[in-house]
C-alpha angles and dihedrals in degrees: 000000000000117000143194099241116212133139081250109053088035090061096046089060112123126212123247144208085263131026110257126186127227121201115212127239103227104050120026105207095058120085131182111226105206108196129198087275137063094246085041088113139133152163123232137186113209123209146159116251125218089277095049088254112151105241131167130209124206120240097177157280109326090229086057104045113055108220097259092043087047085043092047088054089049094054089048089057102054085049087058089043088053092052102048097253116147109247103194115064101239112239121250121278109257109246113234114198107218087233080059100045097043101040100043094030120026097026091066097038092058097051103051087046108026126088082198097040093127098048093045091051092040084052100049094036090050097044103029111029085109087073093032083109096038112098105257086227087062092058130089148177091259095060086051087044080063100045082051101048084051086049101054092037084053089057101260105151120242092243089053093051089046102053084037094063088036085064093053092040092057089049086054105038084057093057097054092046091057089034096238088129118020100229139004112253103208082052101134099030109115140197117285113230106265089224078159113049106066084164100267106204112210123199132154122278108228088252086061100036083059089050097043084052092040080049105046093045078052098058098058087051095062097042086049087052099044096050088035098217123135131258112248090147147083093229127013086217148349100285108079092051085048099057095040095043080057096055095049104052105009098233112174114245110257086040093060092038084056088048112130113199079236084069093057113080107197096184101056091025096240136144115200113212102202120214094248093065104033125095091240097040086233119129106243123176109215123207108221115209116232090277105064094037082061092043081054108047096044092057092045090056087061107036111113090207096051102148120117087248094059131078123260091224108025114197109250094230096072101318084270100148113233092043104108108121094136087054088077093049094054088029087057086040091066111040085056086051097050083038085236106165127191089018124137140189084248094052091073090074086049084051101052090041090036087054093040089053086041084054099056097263110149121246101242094060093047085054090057088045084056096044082229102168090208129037095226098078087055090052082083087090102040087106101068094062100053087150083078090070093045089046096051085044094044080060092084098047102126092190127091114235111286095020101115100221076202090071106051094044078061093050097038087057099035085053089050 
């Protein structure tokens, strides 16, 4: 309600069972809070937002402002109102260290979204924890120009940075689409020339194929001799059918490790490869040669866990896809033991496209083998098969075998 402001009546106020407010006569805008205690007061300034929302802003304690100085302040904030300036000071932007935001908000967003959502968290914890303290908004391209410039004097290869800051620069990108962070701070970065990388494709020699195999048939063994028990199985574990598997279809790693036994027809030799656990997110049905249909059924003969529902290769640590930790330590075993050197896990898919190419098969079916959604990521391998490109020239021959074109040119002038 309106009031009659002086230093007199202001101080004979009384306090009351709830706070009430009192506008003053004189000037509009101001208003008088009046708390549950005598020193419970407060001047106010009341003005419209740009929403037209009623909002107050506080001048000060009423023992502090005397009623013309209180009146003077509320005069001055409806100016500021008229002309557009902002009333109330903004508070401070909270700031969000990047180990917070990506531990508590992007972390658990990844894993329950990505498909790569390991393999992203292992990249950024192994290469940024260092600034993981530091405010995001205190970092910039140019401390990440740094990391990178170490990197690449300590040997990384250009390919390996790059996919490295593309993992962080998604983390971040995210945040500022759903407005958890209000820039990213490698924006502007930028992708270093892979002068390095010309897309080296890497398969096994025959010589190496034969030891992997020899190796991997040593391995189990060893593991049959040290636990001493007998062999009344196709495999002793999971790694032999893996690899093979591997070799044999090409299936990318986190794709076969996904695989349900609902997802191997037998009967038309298929493997279907489901959208939820693909690269592309897209349904393809595989065909499997003999040798991994043997592969598969022998390992399913012997799987305690064999029903559709259940993996192909359950984790040993509960059946739970993605934890494999102990793949990498036997992987790495027996590559030292076939003296196999610059192989990965990956390379397995280069090595089935790079011996189809090598075959004869023509690259577009090998692209539908891969799933590559563009034939241009299968064009890596078009090298190995350089008898393509004879055989699309030797098209426009016009003499029989044997019939030297060289010959008649010579007659066909000599007779002119």
């Amino acid at each position: 309600m309106k009031f009659h402001m002086t230093q007199t009546s202001i101080a004979t106020l009384k306090p009351k069972d709830k706070p009430y407010w009192l506008t003053d006569d004189d000037c509009k805008n101001l208003r008088l809070y009046v708390g549950t205690s005598d020193k419970a007061k407060a001047w106010y300034a009341r003005y419209r937002d740009e929403y037209g929302k009623s909002q107050t802003v506080k001048l000060g304690p009423a023992d502090a402002l005397t009623v013309a100085q209180a009146r003077e302040m509320a005069r001055k904030v409806a100016v500021r109102v008229s002309q557009g300036e902002p009333v109330k000071k903004e508070k401070p932007a909270e700031v969000l260290a990047l180990g917070a935001y990506l531990n508590d908000i992007y972390f658990p967003y990844a894993r329950r979204s990505l498909k790569s959502a390991d393999e992203t968290i292992r990249k950024i914890t192994a290469n940024f924890t260092p600034y993981f303290s530091k405010p995001i908004n205190g970092l910039s391209p140019v401390v990440f120009e740094k990391w990178r410039n170490t990197r690449m004097a300590d040997g990384a290869k250009t390919a390996t940075v790059n996919k490295i800051l593309s993992a962080l620069t998604a983390a971040l990108n995210w945040g500022v689409k759903k407005r958890h962070i209000p820039e990213n701070p490698l924006r502007g970065l930028g992708k270093e020339p892979e002068k390095d990388s010309t897309h080296i494709v890497r398969y096994l020699s025959p010589d190496e194929r034969e030891r992997l195999e020899n190796a991997l048939i040593e391995r189990e063994g060893n593991l049959l001799d040290e636990t001493e028990s007998a062999k009344e199985n196709e495999f002793f574990d999971y790694l032999r059918p893996a690899v093979l598997l591997s070799l044999n279809t090409g299936i990318r790693r986190n794709t076969l490790f996904s695989l349900l036994w609902g997802d191997v027809d037998f009967t038309t030799q298929t493997v279907c490869l489901r959208g939820e656990i693909a690269k592309n997110s897209k349904t393809a049905r595989i065909p499997i040669n003999d040798d991994a249909a043997d592969v598969l059924m022998a390992w399913r003969e012997q799987s305690i866990q064999s029903d559709d529902s259940d993996l192909v290769f359950p984790s040993k640590t509960g059946g739970k896809v993605g934890n494999f930790q102990h793949v990498w330590r036997a992987w790495g075993e027996v590559l030292k033991m076939a003296q196999i050197d610059n192989f990965r896990w990956h390379d397995m898919r280069h090595d089935f496209a790079s011996q189809l190419v090598m075959k004869g098969v023509d690259l577009n079916v090998v692209r539908e083998l891969l799933c590559h959604s563009d034939i241009k990521m299968t064009m890596r391998y078009a090298h190995l098969a350089p008898e393509f490109k004879l055989n699309a020239v030797q098209v426009l021959n016009r003499r029989t075998k044997g019939d030297k074109v060289i010959g008649r040119i010579r007659k066909v002038v000599g007779d002119e």
